[in-house]
C-alpha positions in Angstrom: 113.0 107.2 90.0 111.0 106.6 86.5 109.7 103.8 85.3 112.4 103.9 82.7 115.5 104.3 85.7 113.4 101.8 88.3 115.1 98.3 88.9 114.3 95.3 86.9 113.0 92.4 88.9 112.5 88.8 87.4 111.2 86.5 89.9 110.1 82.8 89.4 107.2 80.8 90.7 105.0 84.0 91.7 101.7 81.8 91.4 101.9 81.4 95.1 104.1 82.0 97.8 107.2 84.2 98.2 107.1 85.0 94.2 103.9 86.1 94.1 104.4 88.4 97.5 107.4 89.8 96.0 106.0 90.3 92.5 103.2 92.3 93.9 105.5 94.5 96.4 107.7 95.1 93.5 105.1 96.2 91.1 103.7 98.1 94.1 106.9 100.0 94.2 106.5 101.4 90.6 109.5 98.9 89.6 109.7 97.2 86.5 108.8 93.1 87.2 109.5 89.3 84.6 106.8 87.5 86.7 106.9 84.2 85.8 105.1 80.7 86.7 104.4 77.6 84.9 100.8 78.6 84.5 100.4 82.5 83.4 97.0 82.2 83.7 97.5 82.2 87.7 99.7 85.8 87.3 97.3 87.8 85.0 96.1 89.7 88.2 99.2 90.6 89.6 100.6 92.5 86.2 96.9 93.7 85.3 96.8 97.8 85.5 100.7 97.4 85.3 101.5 96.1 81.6 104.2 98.5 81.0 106.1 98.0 83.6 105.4 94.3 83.9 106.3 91.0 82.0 103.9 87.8 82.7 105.5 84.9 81.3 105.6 81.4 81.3 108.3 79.7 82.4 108.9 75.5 84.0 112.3 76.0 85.4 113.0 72.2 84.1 112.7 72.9 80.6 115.8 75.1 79.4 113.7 76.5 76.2 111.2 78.0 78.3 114.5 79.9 80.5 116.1 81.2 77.2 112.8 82.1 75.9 111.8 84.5 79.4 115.7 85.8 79.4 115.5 86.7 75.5 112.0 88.1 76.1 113.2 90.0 79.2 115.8 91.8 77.6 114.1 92.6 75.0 111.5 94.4 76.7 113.2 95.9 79.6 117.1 95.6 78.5 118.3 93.9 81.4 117.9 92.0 84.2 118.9 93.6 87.8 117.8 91.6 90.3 117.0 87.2 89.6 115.4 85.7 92.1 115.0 81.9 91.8 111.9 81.0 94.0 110.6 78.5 91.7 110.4 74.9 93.6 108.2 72.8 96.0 109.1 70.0 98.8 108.6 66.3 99.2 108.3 65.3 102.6 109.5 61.4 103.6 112.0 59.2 105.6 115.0 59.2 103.9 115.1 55.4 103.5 111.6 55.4 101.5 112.3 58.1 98.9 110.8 57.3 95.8 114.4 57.8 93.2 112.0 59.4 90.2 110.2 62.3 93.1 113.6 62.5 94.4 115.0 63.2 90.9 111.8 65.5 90.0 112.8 67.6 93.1 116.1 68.2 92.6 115.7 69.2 88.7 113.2 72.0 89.8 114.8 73.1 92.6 118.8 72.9 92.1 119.5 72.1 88.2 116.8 74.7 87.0 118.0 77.5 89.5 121.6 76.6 88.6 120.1 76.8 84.6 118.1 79.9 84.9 121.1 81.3 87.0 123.9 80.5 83.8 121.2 82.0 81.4 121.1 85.3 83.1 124.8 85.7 84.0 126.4 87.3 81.1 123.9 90.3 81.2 124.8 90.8 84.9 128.7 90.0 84.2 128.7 92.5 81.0 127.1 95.2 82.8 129.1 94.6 86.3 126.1 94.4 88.5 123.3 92.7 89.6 121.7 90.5 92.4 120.6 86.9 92.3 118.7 86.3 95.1 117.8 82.0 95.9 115.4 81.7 97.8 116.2 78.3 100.4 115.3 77.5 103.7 116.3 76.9 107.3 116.3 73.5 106.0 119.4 74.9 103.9 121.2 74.9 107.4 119.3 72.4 109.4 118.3 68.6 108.0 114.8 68.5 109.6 113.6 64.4 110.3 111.2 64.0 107.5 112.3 66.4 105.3 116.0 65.3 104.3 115.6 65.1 100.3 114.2 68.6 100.4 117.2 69.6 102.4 119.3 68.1 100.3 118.1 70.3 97.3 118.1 73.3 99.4 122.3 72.6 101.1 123.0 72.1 97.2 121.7 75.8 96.6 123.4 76.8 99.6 126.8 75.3 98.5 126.2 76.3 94.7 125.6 80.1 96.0 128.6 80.0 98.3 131.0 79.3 95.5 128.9 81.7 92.9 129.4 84.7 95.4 133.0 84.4 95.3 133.5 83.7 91.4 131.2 87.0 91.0 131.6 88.9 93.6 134.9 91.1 92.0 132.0 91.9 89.3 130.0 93.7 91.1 127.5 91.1 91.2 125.7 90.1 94.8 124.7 86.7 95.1 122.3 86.4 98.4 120.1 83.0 99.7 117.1 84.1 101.4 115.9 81.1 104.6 112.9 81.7 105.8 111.3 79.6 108.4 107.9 78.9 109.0 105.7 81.3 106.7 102.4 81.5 105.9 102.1 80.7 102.5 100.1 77.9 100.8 103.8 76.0 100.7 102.3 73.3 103.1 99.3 73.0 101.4 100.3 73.1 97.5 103.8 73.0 97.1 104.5 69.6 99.6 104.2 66.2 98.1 104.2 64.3 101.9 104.1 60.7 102.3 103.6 60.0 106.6 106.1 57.0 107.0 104.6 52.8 107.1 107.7 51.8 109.0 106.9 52.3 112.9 110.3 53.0 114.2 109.9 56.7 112.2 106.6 57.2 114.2 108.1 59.4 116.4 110.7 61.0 114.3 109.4 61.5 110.8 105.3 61.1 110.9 105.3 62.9 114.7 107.3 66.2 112.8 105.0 65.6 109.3 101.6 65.7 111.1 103.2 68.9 113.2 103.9 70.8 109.8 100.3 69.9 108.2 98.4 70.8 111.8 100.0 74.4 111.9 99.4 75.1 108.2 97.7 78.4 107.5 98.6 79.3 111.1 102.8 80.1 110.7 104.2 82.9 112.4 105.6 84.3 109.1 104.4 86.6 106.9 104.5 86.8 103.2 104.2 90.3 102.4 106.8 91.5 105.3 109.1 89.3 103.6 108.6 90.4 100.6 109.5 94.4 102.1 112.4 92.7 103.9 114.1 91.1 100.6 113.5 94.4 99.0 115.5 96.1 101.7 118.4 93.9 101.7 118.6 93.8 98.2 118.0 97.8 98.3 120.7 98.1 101.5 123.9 98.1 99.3 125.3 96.8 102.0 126.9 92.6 101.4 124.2 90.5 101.2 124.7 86.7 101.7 122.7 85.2 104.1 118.9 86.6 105.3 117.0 84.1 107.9 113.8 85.1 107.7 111.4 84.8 111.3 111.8 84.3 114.6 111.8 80.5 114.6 113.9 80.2 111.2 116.5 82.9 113.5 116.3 80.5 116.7 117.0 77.5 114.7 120.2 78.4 112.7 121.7 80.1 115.6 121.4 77.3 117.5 122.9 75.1 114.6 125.8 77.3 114.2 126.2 76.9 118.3 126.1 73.3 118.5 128.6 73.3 115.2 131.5 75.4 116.9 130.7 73.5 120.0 131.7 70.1 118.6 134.7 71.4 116.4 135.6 72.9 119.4 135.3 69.6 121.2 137.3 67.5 118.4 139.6 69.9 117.7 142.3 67.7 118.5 141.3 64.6 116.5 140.9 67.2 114.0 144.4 68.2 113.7 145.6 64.4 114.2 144.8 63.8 111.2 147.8 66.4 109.6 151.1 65.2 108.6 153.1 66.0 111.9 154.4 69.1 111.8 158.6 69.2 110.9 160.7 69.6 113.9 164.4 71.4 113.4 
């Protein structure tokens, strides 16, 4: 494979985090790479020795100049796009009943209506051509609404939901669409990417601050590792074999498989309130 044949990666948010793990295995690969954040300057060492097969660019997933501008400029250079991955996004941390409506709003525009805009912009080019990935990264907290951490869920179900109905509108075109939920990682998420606010109403002590002060007392110590991510995205995108779901970790495993458990458990359990709720069946 040449540089000229190599797959075209554009990833978002590669300051930190998943991006920039993924950014540097792809570049390490001899592939050609859009990296992207909202600062450049914080991505000039992960294209440097690799300008020409490397695009640094800014890009705020919130402001839809910035996506047309990085999907013009992308094309241009490279001629398409192969693989999108929307990583771009952070998490705010609170009890549901004291979200703050302008953070809550803030959230969801750089994590749902920014993917979902970045997503539209590079479409055609995958639809035209009749193949491509687009790969969003979620969470576990796509599956599982975690006490403390429902707003951020929220944002991350709507990706799940938005992919769900993407992969089947696409998916006769040759085009894969695939949400990546880790679990627990060791990235600076915790650190950088998490506006928290511990909860001022005792009856979420042990709920919502108890689970809060857990996530900020394990941070830089997570089971999960950024770079073997990275290599495991690579190989599922790489597979060609149907991509749709990848839990990343052993915890992030645990956890949906016991959501999805306890979820056929109880429609198992209701089945028949379930199907009282059906016209009755005509009889002769």
């Amino acid at each position: 494979m040449t540089e000229t044949t190599s797959p075209i990666w554009f990833v978002t948010g590669c300051s930190t985090g998943f991006g920039r793990a993924l950014a540097r295995a792809v570049l390490a690969r001899g592939w050609r790479a859009v990296v992207t954040a909202r600062d450049p300057a914080k991505i000039t060492d992960l294209v440097a020795g690799r300008e020409a097969a490397s695009l640094a660019m800014a890009l705020d997933v919130t402001k839809p100049a910035q996506i047309a501008a990085a999907v013009q400029a992308a094309t241009a250079r490279f001629g398409a796009i192969d693989v999108l991955v929307n990583n771009a996004g952070y998490g705010y941390q609170v009890a549901v009943e004291e979200g703050e409506d302008a953070a809550i709003r803030a959230m969801f525009e750089a994590n749902f209506f920014g993917l979902a805009a970045l997503t539209r912009a590079v479409l055609p080019g995958m639809r035209v051509r009749r193949r491509g990935t687009i790969v969003n990264i979620s969470s576990v907290g796509g599956f599982i609404g975690f006490a403390g951490s429902g707003y951020y869920a929220a944002t991350k179900h709507a990706v799940e939901g938005l992919s769900d109905a993407l992969a089947k509108e696409v998916g006769p075109l040759g085009i894969q669409v695939c949400c990546v939920e880790p679990g627990p990682f060791r990235t600076d998420f915790a650190g950088r990417s998490i506006k928290q606010t511990l909860s001022r109403l005792p009856e979420y002590e042990a709920t919502v601050n108890t689970r809060l002060r857990q996530l900020a007392a394990r941070s830089g110590s997570q089971p999960g590792d950024p770079a073997r991510a990275a290599d495991a995205i690579i190989a599922a995108v790489e597979s060609g074999k149907p991509l749709r779901h990848l839990v990343l970790g052993a915890i992030g495993l645990d956890n949906v498989r016991q959501k999805l458990t306890e979820t056929l458990q109880q429609l198992e359990a209701w089945k028949s309130t379930s199907l009282s709720a059906d016209y009755p069946s005509a009889k002769g």
